[in-house]
N, C-alpha and C positions, 0 to 999 in steps of 0.2 A: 155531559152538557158542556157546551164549548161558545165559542163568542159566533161564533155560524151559526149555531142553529137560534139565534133573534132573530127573532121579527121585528125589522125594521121596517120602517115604513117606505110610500114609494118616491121619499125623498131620504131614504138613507139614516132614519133618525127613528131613535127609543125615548119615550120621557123617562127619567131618572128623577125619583122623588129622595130626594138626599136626608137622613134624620141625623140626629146625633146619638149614637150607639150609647152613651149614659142618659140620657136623660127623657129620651124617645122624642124628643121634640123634632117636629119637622123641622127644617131649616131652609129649603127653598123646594123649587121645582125646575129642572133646568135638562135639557138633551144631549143627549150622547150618538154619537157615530160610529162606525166600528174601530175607524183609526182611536177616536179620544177615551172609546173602552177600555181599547188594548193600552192605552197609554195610562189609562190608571190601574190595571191589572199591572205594569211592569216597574212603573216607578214606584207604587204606592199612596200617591197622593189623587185628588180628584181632577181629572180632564172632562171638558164637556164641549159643544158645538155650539157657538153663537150662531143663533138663525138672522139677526139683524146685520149682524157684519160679516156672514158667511166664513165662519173660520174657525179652527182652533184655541180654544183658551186655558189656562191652566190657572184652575181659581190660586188665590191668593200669591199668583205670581208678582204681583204689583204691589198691594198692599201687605203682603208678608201674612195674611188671614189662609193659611192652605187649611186643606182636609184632610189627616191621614186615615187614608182606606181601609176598612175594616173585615167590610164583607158586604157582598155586591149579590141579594136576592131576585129572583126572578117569577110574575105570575104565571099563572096558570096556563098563559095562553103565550106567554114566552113573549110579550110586546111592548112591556113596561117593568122598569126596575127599581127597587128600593137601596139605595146606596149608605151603608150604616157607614158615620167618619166620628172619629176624633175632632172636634173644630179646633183651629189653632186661635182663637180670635171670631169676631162678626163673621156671620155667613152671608149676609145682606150687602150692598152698597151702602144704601143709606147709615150703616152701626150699628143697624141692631143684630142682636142675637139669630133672628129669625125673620124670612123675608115676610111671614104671615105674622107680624104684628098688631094687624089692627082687625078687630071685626066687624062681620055683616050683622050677626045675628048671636045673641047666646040669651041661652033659657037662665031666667031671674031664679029658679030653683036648683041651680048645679050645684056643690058643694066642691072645694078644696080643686078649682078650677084657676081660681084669681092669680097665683106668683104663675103660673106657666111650668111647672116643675121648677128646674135649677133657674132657668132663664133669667131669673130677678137676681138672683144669685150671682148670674152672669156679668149682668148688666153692670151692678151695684162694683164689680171687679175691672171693667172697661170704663167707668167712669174712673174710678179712682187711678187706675192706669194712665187716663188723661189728665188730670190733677197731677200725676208727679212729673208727666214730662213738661204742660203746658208753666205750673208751680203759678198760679191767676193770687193776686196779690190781694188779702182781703179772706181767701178761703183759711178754713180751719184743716183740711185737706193739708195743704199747704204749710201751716203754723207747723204741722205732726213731721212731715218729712223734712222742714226744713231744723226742726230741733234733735232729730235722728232718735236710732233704734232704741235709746233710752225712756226718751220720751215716750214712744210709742209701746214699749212694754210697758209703762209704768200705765198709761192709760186702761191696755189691756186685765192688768192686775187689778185695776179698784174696779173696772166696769163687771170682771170675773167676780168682785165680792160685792157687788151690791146684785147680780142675780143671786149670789148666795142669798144676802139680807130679805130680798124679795121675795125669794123660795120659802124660805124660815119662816117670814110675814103671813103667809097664804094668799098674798097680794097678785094675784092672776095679771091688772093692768100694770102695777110695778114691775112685775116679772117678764111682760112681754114689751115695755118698754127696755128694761134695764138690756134684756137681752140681743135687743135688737141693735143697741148701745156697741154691746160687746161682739158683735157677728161685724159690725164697718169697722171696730177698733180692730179684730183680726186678719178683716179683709186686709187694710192698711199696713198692717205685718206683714202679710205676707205678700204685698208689692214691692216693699223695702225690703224684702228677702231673696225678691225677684223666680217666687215660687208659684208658680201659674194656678189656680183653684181647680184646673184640673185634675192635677194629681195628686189634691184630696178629692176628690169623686173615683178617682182610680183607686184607689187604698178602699177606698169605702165600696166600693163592686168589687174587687178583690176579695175584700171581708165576707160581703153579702154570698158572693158566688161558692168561696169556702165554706160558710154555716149550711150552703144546701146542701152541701155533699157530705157534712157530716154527719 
């Protein structure tokens, strides 16, 4: 199979439905041409084709939000593509994680639908990213980085033993308070560590991919 044999349409265009290869989440919907194919096949990063401004774009060349290229599926009928990336950052203009943000329609009986997978995870990481460069006077956000890494382990450490005390307790709302405590006191770690939360999702599919094969 080769970049020839798509089916492009008779304007020269495949839709490329782009997900995030850890967390399966879509991330947009967006077209590709054969040049902006071949240009994510060769650099690695995602290229796609604005049909509003007729041309060439190379996501995240503006905003420093690329996609590195994973693996580039094709259906059945060879006319539409599934693009798995790495997001570097927002896949959206608007910041968020995901351009399908908002919904039409969801069934009131879904279960463990509500964070989006990581995406909350994501988010909760891009805000705080905004806090350390913006540093808004008045944030707690703010009080953490501006008193440094001290600080901020020390926080880490009491909020790590009060889910202990919570765990110990059988206190379920304690515990899922306390821990939710300690998942932004980490996030906040590891801004100030300038360690992307990616590559803990990578260590953790790393992990995961290793226990299948063993």
């Amino acid at each position: 199979m080769t970049i020839e044999n798509i089916a492009f349409d008779e304007r020269g265009l495949v839709p490329a439905i782009v997900q995030d290869v850890n967390t399966k989440e879509v991330l947009t919907l967006a077209y590709m041409n054969k040049e902006s194919l071949k240009l994510s096949v060769e650099t690695g990063e995602t290229w796609f084709f604005s049909r509003s401004r007729n041309e060439l774009w190379h996501k995240g060349a503006t905003s420093g939000n690329t996609q590195k290229l994973v693996e580039i599926k094709y259906d059945c009928d060879q006319d539409a593509l599934v693009v798995l990336v790495k997001p570097n950052g927002p896949a959206c203009h608007n910041g968020t994680v995901s351009c399908f943000a908002d919904s039409l329609y969801r069934n009131s009986e879904s279960h463990g639908e509500s964070t989006g997978n990581a995406s909350l995870l994501l988010e909760l990481e891009k805000l705080i990213g905004e806090r350390k460069q913006a540093m808004p006077e008045g944030s707690y956000t703010t009080y953490l980085f501006d008193k440094g890494v001290d600080k901020i382990l020390k926080k880490v450490g009491e909020e790590s033993a009060e889910v202990i005390i919570a765990a110990k307790n059988r206190n379920k709302q304690e515990l899922s308070m306390e821990s939710a405590d300690l998942i932004y006191h980490l996030f906040v770690l590891l801004q100030e560590q300038e360690l992307p939360f990616q590559r803990v999702l990578d260590v953790l599919k790393e992990r995961h991919t290793k226990n299948e094969k063993d």
